[in-house]
N, C-alpha and C positions, 0 to 999 in steps of 0.2 A: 504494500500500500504506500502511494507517495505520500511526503509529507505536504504539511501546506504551504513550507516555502516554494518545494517542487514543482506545485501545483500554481502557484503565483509566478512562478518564471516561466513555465509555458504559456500560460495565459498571455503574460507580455509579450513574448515571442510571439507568439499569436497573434495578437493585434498589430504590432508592427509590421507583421508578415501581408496581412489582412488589408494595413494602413497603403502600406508600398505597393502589393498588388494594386489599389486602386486607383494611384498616382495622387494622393493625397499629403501635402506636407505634415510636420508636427505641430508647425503652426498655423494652418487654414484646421485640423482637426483640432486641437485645442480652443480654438475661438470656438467653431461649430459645437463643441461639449463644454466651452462656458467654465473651460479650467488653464490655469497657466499652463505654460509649455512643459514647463522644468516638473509640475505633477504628471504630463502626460507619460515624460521621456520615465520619471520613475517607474511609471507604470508597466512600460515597455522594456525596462531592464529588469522588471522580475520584483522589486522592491517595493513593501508593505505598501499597502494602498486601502481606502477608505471603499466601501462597498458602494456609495454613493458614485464613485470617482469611475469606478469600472463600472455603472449602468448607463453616463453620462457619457461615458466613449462609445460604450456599447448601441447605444441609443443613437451617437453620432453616423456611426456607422450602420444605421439600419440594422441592428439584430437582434431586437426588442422579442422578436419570432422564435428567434434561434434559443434563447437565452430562455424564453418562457417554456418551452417545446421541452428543456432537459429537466424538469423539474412537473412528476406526475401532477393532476387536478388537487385527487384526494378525493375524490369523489366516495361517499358510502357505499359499500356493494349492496347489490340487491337484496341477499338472504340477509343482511345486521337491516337492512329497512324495515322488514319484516319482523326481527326479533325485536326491532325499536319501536315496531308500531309507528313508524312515518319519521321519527324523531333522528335528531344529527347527533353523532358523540360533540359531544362539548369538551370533555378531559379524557386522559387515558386513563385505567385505571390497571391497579399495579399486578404484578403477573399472580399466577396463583401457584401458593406453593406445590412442590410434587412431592409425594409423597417420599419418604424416606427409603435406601435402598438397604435391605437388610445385609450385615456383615458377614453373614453365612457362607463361605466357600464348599465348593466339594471338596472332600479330603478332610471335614471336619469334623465328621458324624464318629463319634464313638464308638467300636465297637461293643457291648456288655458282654 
C-alpha cells in the first residue's frame, strides 16, 4: 500500500503531466484555479497541499467528473431498505462481537 506522501507525488506528476499535455502554463492554470503559482508548482512537485488547492486545479482543469467518478455514491442497497423500512443509516454502528474460539486443540483429549 502507498503511503500518502506516495500518493501526493503522483498526483503532482499527474497534473503536471495533465497541465503540459494541454499546452497550458503554470501561470495561465494558476490564475484559472485562483491560486498563486508557487502553491501550484508545490503541488506539482509532490509537496503537502490543502484538499481545497487540489479540487481548485482539479476543477481548473475540467475533472470535477473524473474526481467524483472515483469515489462510490453510497447509495443504501436494496435488501438494508427493506430491513430499514425506507429509512437511510444515519451512523455506523459498531461490529458485533464473535463469539469466542475455544482453546481446544486435537491432541488434547485425555486418554482415562
Amino acid at each position: 500500500m502507498a503511503t500518502s506522501q506516495q500518493i501526493e507525488h503522483e498526483i503532482g506528476q499527474r497534473l503536471a503531466r495533465l497541465r503540459l499535455a494541454r499546452n497550458v502554463t503554470q501561470t495561465d492554470l494558476a490564475e484559472k484555479a485562483g491560486i498563486g503559482v508557487r502553491t501550484l508548482r508545490r503541488l506539482e512537485a509532490g509537496d503537502p497541499s490543502t484538499l481545497d488547492t487540489f479540487l481548485r486545479v482539479a476543477a481548473a482543469l475540467d475533472l470535477e467528473h473524473a474526481i467524483l467518478s472515483v469515489l462510490p455514491e453510497g447509495d443504501i442497497r436494496p435488501i438494508e431498505r427493506v430491513s430499514q423500512k425506507g429509512k437511510e443509516r444515519r451512523r455506523a454502528s459498531p461490529a458485533s462481537e464473535q463469539p469466542k474460539k475455544s482453546s481446544w486443540t486435537w491432541g488434547d483429549d485425555v486418554d482415562d
